[in-house]
C-alpha positions in Angstrom: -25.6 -39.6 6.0 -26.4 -43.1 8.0 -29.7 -43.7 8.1 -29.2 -44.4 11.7 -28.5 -40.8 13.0 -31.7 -39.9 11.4 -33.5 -41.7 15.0 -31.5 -39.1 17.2 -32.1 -36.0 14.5 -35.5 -36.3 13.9 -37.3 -39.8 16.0 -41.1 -39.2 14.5 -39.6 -39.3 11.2 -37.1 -42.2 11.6 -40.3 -44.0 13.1 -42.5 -43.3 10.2 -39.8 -44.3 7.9 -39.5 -47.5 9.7 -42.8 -48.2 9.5 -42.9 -47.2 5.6 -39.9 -49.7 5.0 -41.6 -52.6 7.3 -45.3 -52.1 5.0 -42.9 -51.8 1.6 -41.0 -55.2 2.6 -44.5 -57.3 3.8 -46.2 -55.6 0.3 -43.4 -56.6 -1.8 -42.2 -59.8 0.1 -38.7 -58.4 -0.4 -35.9 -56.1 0.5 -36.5 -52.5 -0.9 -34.2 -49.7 -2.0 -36.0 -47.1 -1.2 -35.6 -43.3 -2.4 -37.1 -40.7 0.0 -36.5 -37.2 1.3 -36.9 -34.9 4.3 -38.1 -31.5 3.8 -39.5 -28.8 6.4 -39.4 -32.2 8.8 -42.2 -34.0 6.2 -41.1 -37.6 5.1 -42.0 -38.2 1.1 -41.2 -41.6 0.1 -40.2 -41.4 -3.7 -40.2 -44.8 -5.6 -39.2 -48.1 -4.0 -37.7 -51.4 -6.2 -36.8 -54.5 -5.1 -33.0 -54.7 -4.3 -30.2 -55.6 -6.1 -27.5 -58.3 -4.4 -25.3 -60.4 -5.0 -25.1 -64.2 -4.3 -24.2 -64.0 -0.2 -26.7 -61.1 0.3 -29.4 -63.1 -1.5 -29.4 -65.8 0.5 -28.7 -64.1 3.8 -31.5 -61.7 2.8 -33.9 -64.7 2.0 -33.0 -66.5 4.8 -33.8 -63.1 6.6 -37.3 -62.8 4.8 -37.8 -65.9 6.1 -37.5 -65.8 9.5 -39.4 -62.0 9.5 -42.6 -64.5 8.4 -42.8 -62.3 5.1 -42.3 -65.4 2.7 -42.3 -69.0 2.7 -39.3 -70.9 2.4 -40.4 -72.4 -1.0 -40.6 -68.5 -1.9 -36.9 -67.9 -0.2 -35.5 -70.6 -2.5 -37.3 -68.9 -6.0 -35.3 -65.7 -5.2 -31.6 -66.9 -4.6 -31.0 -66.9 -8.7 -28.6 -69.7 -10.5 -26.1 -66.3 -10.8 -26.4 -65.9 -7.0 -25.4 -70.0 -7.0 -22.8 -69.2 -9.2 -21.1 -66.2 -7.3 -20.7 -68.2 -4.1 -19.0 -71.3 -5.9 -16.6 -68.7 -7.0 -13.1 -68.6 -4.5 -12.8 -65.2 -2.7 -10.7 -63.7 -0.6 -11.9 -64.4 3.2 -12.0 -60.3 4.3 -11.3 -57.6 2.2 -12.0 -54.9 5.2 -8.7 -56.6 7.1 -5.4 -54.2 7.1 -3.3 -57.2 6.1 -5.1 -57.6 3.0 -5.4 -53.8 2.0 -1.6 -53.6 2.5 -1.3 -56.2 0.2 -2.8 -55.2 -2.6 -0.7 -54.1 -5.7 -3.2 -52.3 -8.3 -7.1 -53.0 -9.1 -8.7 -53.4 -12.1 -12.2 -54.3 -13.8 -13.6 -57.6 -13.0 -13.7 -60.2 -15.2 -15.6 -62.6 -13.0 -16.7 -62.9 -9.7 -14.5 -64.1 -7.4 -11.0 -63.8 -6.8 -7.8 -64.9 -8.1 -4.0 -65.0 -7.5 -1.1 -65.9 -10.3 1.4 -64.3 -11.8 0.7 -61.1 -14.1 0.9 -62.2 -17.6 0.5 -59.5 -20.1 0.0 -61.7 -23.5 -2.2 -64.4 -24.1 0.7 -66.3 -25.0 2.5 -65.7 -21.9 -0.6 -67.4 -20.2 -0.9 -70.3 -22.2 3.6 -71.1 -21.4 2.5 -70.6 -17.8 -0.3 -72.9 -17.7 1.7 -75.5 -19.4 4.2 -74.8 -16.5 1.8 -75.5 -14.0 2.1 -71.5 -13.0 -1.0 -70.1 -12.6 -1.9 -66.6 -14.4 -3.6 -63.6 -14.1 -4.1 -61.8 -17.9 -3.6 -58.4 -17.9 -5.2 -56.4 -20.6 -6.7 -53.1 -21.4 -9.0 -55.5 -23.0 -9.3 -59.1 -24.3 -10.3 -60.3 -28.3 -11.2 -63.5 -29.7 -7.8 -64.2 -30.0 -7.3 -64.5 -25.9 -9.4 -67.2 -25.8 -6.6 -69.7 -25.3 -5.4 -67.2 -22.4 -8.6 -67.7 -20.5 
């Protein structure tokens, strides 16, 4: 269930939890994923970590933590990681929620890389490399890759 309807079923609860997850986040100086559970109306709070994200939600999160007054901005900058960097240089596609784009989607598959990417299916590495020199770009498609696709990629 959304934690949200949790505020209409059961509102001391939802508060305390609130007020768990605010203490957590100024303890920690960072966003939480938190496990918990609800039994006979008692809140226990399991475990917390520090959560995972990727490159846009790091920086929106540390921009967040910022501007809560829960860390500096020297601090904000120490947790957006070179990966995080790296994910946002990568092209994506603009909204992946939007009807035109789920209509236009063929197949899925495991990622390679983050990102996104468009070219022709090529199922060879070889295929890949006469494309490239064609100027066509490629997309290889492979159970899985070997040393020997290296050219391909």
């Amino acid at each position: 269930r959304n934690i949200a309807e949790l505020k209409d079923i059961m509102p001391d609860v939802y508060e305390e939890f609130t007020r768990n997850t605010q203490i957590l986040e100024e303890k920690f100086g960072d966003m939480q994923d938190i496990e918990f559970t609800i039994q006979e109306g008692k809140l226990f709070m399991l475990q917390t970590r520090n959560g995972k994200r990727g490159g846009e939600a790091a920086v929106k999160i540390a921009v967040d933590l910022v501007g809560e007054g829960l860390i500096s901005k020297e601090q904000a900058v120490m947790k957006v990681l070179p990966e995080h960097l790296d994910q946002l240089l990568h092209p994506r596609f603009p909204d992946v929620e939007m009807q035109e784009y789920k209509d236009a989607v063929m197949t899925r598959g495991l990622p390679a890389s983050p990102g996104a990417a468009v070219g022709h299916i090529a199922m060879t590495n070889e295929q890949v490399v006469a494309n490239k020199e064609k100027g066509i770009p490629s997309i290889m498609v492979r159970d899985e890759t070997s040393p020997d696709d290296v050219d391909g990629m």
